[in-house]
C-alpha positions in Angstrom: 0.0 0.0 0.0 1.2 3.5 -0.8 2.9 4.7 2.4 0.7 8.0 2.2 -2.4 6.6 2.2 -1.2 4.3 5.2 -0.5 7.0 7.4 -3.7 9.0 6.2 -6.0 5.8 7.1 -4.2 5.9 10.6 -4.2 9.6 11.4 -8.1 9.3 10.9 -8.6 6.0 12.6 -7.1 8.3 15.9 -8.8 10.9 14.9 -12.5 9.3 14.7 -11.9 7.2 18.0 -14.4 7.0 21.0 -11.7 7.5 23.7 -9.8 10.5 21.5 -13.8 11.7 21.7 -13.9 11.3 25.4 -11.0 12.9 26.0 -11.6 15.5 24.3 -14.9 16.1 25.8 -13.7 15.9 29.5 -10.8 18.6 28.5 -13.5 20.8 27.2 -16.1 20.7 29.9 -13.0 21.0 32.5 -12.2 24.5 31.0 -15.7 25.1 30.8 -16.7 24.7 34.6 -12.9 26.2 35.5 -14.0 29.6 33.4 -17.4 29.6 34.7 -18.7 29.6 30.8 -22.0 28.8 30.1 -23.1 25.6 27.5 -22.3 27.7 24.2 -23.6 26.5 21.1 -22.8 28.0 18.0 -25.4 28.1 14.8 -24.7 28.4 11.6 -27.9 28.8 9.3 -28.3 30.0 5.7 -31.0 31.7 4.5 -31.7 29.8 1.1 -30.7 26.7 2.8 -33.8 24.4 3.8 -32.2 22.3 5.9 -31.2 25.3 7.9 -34.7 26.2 8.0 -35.6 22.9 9.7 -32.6 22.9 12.0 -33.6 26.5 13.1 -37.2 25.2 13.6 -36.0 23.5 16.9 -33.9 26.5 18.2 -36.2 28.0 20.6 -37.3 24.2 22.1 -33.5 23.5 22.6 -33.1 27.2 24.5 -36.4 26.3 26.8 -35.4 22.7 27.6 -31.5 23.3 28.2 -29.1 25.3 29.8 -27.7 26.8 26.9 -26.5 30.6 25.2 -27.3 30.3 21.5 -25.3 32.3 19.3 -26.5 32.5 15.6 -24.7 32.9 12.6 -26.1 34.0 9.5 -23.6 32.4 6.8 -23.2 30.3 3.5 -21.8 26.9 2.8 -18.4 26.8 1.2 -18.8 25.9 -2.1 -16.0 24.4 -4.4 -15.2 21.0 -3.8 -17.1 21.0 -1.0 -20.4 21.5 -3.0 -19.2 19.0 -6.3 -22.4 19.6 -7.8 -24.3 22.3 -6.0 -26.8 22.7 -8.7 -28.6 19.4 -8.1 -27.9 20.0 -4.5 -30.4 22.9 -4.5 -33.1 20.8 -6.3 -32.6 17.5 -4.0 -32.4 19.7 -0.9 -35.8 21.0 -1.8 -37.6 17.8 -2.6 -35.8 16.1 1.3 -36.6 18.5 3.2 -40.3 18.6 1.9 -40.4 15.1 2.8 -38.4 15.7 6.2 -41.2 18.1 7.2 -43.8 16.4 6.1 -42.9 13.4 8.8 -42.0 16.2 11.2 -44.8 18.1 11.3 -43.2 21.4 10.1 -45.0 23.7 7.8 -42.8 24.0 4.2 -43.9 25.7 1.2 -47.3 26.0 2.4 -47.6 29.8 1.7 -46.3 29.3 -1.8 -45.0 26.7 -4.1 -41.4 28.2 -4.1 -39.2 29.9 -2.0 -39.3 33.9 -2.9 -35.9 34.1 -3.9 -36.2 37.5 -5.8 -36.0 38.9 -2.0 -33.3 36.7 -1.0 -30.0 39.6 -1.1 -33.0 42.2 0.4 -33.2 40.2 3.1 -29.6 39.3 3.8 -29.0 43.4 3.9 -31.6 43.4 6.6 -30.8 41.1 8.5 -27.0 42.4 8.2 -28.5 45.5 9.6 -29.4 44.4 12.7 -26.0 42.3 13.1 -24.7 42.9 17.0 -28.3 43.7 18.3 -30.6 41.7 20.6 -33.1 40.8 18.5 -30.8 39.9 15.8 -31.4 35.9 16.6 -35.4 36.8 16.0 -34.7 38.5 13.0 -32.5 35.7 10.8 -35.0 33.2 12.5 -38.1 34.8 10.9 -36.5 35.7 8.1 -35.5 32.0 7.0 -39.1 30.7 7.9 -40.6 33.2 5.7 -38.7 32.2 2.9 -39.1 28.6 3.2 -42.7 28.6 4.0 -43.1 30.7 0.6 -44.5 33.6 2.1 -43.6 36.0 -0.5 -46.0 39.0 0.8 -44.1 38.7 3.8 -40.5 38.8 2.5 -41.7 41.8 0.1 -42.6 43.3 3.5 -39.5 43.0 4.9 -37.7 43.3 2.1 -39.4 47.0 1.2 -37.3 49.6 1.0 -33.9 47.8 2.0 -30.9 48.9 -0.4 -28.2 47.4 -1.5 -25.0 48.1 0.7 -22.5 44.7 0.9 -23.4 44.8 4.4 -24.6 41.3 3.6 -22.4 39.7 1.6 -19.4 41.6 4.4 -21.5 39.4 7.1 -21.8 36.1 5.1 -18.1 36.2 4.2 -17.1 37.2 7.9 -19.6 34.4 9.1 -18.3 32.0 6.2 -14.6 32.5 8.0 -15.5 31.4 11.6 -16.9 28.5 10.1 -14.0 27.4 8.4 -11.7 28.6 11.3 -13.9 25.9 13.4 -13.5 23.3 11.4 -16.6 22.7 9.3 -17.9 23.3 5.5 -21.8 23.2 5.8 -24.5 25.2 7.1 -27.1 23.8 9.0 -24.3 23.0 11.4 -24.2 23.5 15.0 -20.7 23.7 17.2 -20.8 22.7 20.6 -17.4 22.3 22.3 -15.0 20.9 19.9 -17.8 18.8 18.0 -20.2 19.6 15.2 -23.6 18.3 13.9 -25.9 19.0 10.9 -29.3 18.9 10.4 -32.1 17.7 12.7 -30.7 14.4 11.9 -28.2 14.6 14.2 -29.7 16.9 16.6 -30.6 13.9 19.0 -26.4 13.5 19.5 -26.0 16.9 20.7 -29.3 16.7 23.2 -27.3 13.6 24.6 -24.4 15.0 25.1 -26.2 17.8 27.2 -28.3 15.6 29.4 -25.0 13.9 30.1 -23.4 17.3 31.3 -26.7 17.5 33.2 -27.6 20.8 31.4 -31.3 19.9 31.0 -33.9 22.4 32.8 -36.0 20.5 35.3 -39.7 20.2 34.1 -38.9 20.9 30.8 -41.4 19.3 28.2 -38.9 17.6 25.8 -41.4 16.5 23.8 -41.3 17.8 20.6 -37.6 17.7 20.6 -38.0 13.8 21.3 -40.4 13.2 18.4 -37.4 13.6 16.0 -35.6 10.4 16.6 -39.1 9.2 17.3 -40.5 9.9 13.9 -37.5 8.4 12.0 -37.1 5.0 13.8 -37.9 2.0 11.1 -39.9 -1.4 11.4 -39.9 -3.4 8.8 -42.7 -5.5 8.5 -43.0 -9.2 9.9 -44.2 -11.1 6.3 -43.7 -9.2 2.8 -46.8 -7.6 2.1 -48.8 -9.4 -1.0 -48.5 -6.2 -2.9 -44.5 -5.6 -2.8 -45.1 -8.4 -5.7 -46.2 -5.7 -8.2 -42.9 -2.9 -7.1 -39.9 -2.5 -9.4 -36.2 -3.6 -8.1 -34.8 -1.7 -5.3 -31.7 -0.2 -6.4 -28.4 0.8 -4.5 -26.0 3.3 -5.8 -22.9 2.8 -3.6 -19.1 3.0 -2.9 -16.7 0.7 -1.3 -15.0 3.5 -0.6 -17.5 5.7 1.5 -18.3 4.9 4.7 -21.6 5.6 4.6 -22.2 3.6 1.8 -20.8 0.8 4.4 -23.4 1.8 7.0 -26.2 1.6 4.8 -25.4 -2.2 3.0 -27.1 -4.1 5.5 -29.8 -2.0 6.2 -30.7 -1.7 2.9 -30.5 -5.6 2.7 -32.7 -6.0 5.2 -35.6 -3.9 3.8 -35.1 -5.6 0.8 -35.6 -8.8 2.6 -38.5 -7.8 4.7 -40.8 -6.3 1.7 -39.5 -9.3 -0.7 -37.9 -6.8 -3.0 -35.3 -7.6 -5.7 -31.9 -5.8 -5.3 -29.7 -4.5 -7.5 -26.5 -3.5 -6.4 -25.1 -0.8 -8.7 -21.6 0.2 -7.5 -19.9 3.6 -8.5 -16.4 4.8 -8.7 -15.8 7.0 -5.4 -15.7 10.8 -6.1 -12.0 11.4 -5.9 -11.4 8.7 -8.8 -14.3 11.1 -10.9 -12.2 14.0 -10.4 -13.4 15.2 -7.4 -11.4 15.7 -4.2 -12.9 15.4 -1.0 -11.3 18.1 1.5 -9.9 17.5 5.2 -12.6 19.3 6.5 -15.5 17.6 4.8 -13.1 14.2 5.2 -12.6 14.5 9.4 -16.5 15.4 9.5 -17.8 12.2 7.6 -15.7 9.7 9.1 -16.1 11.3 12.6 -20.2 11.3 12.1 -20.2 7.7 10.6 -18.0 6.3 13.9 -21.2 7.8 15.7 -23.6 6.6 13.3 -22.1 3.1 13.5 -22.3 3.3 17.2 -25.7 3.5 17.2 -26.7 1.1 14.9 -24.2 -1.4 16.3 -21.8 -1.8 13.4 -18.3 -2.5 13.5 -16.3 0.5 12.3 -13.1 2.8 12.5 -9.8 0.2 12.2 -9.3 0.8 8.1 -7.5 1.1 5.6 -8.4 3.7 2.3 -9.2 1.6 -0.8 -8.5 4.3 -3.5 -7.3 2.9 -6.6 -5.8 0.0 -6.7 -7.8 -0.9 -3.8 -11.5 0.3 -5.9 -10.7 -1.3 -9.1 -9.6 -4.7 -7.8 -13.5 -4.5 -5.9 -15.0 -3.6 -8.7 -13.4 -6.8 -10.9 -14.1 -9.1 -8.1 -17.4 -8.0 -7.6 -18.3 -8.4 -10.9 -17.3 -11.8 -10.7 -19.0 -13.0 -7.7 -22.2 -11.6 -9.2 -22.1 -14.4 -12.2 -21.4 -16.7 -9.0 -24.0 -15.5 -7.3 -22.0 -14.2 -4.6 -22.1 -10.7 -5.0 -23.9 -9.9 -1.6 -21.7 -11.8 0.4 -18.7 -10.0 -1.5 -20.0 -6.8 -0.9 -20.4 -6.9 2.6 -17.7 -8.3 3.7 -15.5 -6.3 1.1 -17.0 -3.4 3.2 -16.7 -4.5 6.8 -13.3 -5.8 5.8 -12.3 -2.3 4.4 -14.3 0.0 7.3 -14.2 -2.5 10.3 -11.0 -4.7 9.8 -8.5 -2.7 8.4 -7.8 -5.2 5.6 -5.9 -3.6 2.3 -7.7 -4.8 -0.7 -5.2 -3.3 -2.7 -2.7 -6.2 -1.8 -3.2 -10.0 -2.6 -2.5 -10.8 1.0 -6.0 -8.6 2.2 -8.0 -9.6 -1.2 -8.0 -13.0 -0.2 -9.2 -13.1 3.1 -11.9 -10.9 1.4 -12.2 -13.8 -1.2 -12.3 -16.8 1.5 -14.6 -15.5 3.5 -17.1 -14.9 0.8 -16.3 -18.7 -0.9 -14.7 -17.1 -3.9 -12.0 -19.1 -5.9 -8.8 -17.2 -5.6 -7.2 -18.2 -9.1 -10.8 -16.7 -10.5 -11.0 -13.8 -8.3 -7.1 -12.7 -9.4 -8.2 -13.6 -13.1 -11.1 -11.0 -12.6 -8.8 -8.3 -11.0 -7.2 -8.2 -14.3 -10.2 -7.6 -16.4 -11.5 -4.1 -16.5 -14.8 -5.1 -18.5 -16.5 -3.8 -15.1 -15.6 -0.1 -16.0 -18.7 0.3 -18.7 -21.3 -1.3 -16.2 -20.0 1.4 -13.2 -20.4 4.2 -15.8 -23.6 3.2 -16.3 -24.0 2.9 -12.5 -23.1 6.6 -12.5 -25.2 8.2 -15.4 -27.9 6.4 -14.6 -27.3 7.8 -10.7 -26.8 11.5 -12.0 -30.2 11.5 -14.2 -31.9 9.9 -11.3 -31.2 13.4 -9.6 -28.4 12.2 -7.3 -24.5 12.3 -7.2 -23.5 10.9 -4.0 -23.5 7.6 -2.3 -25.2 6.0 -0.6 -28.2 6.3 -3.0 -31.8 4.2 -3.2 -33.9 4.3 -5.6 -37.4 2.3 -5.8 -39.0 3.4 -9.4 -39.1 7.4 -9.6 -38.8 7.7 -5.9 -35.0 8.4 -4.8 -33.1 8.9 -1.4 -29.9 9.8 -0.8 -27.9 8.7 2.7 -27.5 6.0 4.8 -29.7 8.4 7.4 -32.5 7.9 5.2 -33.5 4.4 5.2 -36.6 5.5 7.2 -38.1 7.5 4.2 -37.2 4.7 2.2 -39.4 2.5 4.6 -42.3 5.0 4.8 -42.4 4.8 0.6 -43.0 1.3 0.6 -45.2 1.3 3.5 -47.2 4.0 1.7 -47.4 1.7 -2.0 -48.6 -1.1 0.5 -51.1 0.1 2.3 -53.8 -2.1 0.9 -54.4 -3.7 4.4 -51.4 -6.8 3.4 -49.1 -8.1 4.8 -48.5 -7.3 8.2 -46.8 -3.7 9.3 -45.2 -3.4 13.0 
């Protein structure tokens, strides 16, 4: 293995452990209580961002039911590499977060059927007015759920009037800075002593990590705060309902390089299982072998999120080693061959564990095989295959058909027209199903 990539797959192995994550935790809640700080948490929303919009939803439960000084910051995510393909970004953002809200219970687009984005810079200025002031929070709050409810009477309203002065775009870029300094990319985000999470889907980590630090108000109704990991738990049903019979294949788009495609295998297996669906397995070439890089930032914050993901879900994860290359293409050939062996499940999964959870090197001979005998693969055929590259047209394939699906990323699901993107979104997946079975078959728990 290149020596490089060796020391990178063990610099983040450290990096992403639970005791380097307890550590650091106990440091930074000893200088807290030494300095007499309060719990800060630091927000970073975006105005034309929806998944801001739902994070900043849950802002004013988090301030009545904790302990905490919420400091808001009205920013934009970096773009570049960390935004590949920001343009269908915007239009997937839209179409998850409708569905998000819809599970949720918060209103979205229900004033209009788009965003008023003709008012969005007017209502940057604005807010960039009040920058500094008390009610500055209030402001950017109200602002961000006018847009995404598609009130555009009440943007115009606030937007009357307000001239153009780069007060807005000074703030942004200012805001834009801290976040980098901090160590993130996104927006969406919030930063809570060394740590970061994004969306509501990750919300539920941070709320732990407070009633640990016993920074909980006594009474408090935690209710609504609750109802998030509530809403998104899955149960597959007990017998494949009759009418799964008539549903297309279940597709996933993945990488045996991404960790989150590595989180979402088995789950996705298993609701395949459960509703009798076919699978097809349609692996891609990860994003730094399609030309685009991945940077330390948005690196340290996916593998650090998946080691908590996998926590919870009980998957082995965090001793690996990075499969780029040599690594991809020789799982790519062997895969193809276990599929005419009718092994390509069993290849898969433990080509990922073994890469994610074992630390084997697939890029040697020495870590292929154990990959091989554990999946009941014939070596001399699983080398021949390593050396045919007929598998390249098929993962193209894989990846247009991906991209015109309205995805770019992995882990991807798609069942017919209806398409998910993220191990974190099995859940939606589920409710899909559920929703094209509901004929009273089967039976649901």
């Amino acid at each position: 293995m290149n020596p490089k990539l060796r020391l990178r797959s063990r610099l983040v192995t450290f990096l992403i452990s639970p005791r380097l994550r307890s550590f650091r935790r106990a440091l930074a809640e000893g200088a807290r209580r030494v300095t007499g700080r309060p719990h800060v948490l630091k927000v970073f929303l975006e105005l034309d961002d929806p998944y801001s919009y739902l994070l900043g939803s849950y802002l004013s439960d988090l301030e009545s039911c904790y302990d905490v000084d919420i400091e808001l910051y009205l920013t934009q995510a970096l773009g570049g590499p960390h935004r590949p393909r920001a343009d269908m970004l915007a239009v997937y953002a839209e179409q998850d977060c409708e569905r998000l809200a819809r599970e949720l219970g918060v209103p979205f687009l229900d004033r209009g059927r788009a965003p008023p984005v003709e008012h969005r810079r007017a209502l940057i200025e604005l807010l960039a007015k009040s920058h500094g002031e008390d009610h500055h929070k209030e402001e950017v709050l109200g602002a961000i759920n006018t847009y995404w409810r598609g009130d555009a009477e009440g943007a115009a309203r606030l937007a009357g009037g307000v001239e153009p002065t780069g007060r807005g775009d000074k703030l942004l870029a200012e805001n834009e800075q801290m976040l980098r300094q901090l160590g993130h990319y996104n927006s969406a985000t919030i930063y809570y002593a060394g740590e970061w999470y994004w969306g509501v889907d990750r919300l539920h980590y941070l709320l732990a990590r407070l009633d640990q630090l016993g920074a909980a108000r006594a009474g408090a109704n935690k209710t609504r705060l609750a109802s998030i990991r509530q809403v998104m738990q899955v149960s597959l049903p007990v017998a494949p309902p009759g009418t799964a019979r008539e549903l297309p294949p279940l597709e996933l788009f993945f990488s045996f390089r991404s960790p989150y495609s590595y989180l979402a295998i088995e789950r996705v297996f298993s609701i395949a299982d459960a509703f009798g669906l076919e699978l097809k397995l349609r692996p891609v070439l990860p994003m730094v072998m399609r030309g685009l890089p991945v940077p330390r930032a948005k690196l340290i914050y996916i593998t650090r999120d998946a080691m908590r993901e996998a926590e919870r879900h009980g998957i082995p994860f965090g001793r690996f080693v990075d499969p780029v290359g040599a690594g991809i293409e020789r799982c790519m050939g062997v895969a193809a061959y276990a599929r005419g062996e009718k092994r390509e499940r069993e290849f898969v999964l433990n080509a990922a564990e073994g890469v994610w959870a074992r630390g084997v090197d697939v890029a040697t001979d020495k870590g292929m095989r154990k990959i091989t005998a554990r999946t009941g693969l014939f070596w001399p055929d699983a080398k021949a295959a390593m050396r045919n590259d007929t598998w390249r047209e098929v993962v193209k394939e894989n990846r247009d058909a991906m991209e015109e699906a309205g995805s770019w990323g992995v882990p991807t699901m798609r069942l017919g027209d209806f398409v998910v993107w993220g191990q974190d979104r099995d859940w939606l997946l589920v409710r899909h199903i559920e929703e094209l079975c509901d004929t009273g078959e089967g039976i649901l728990i």
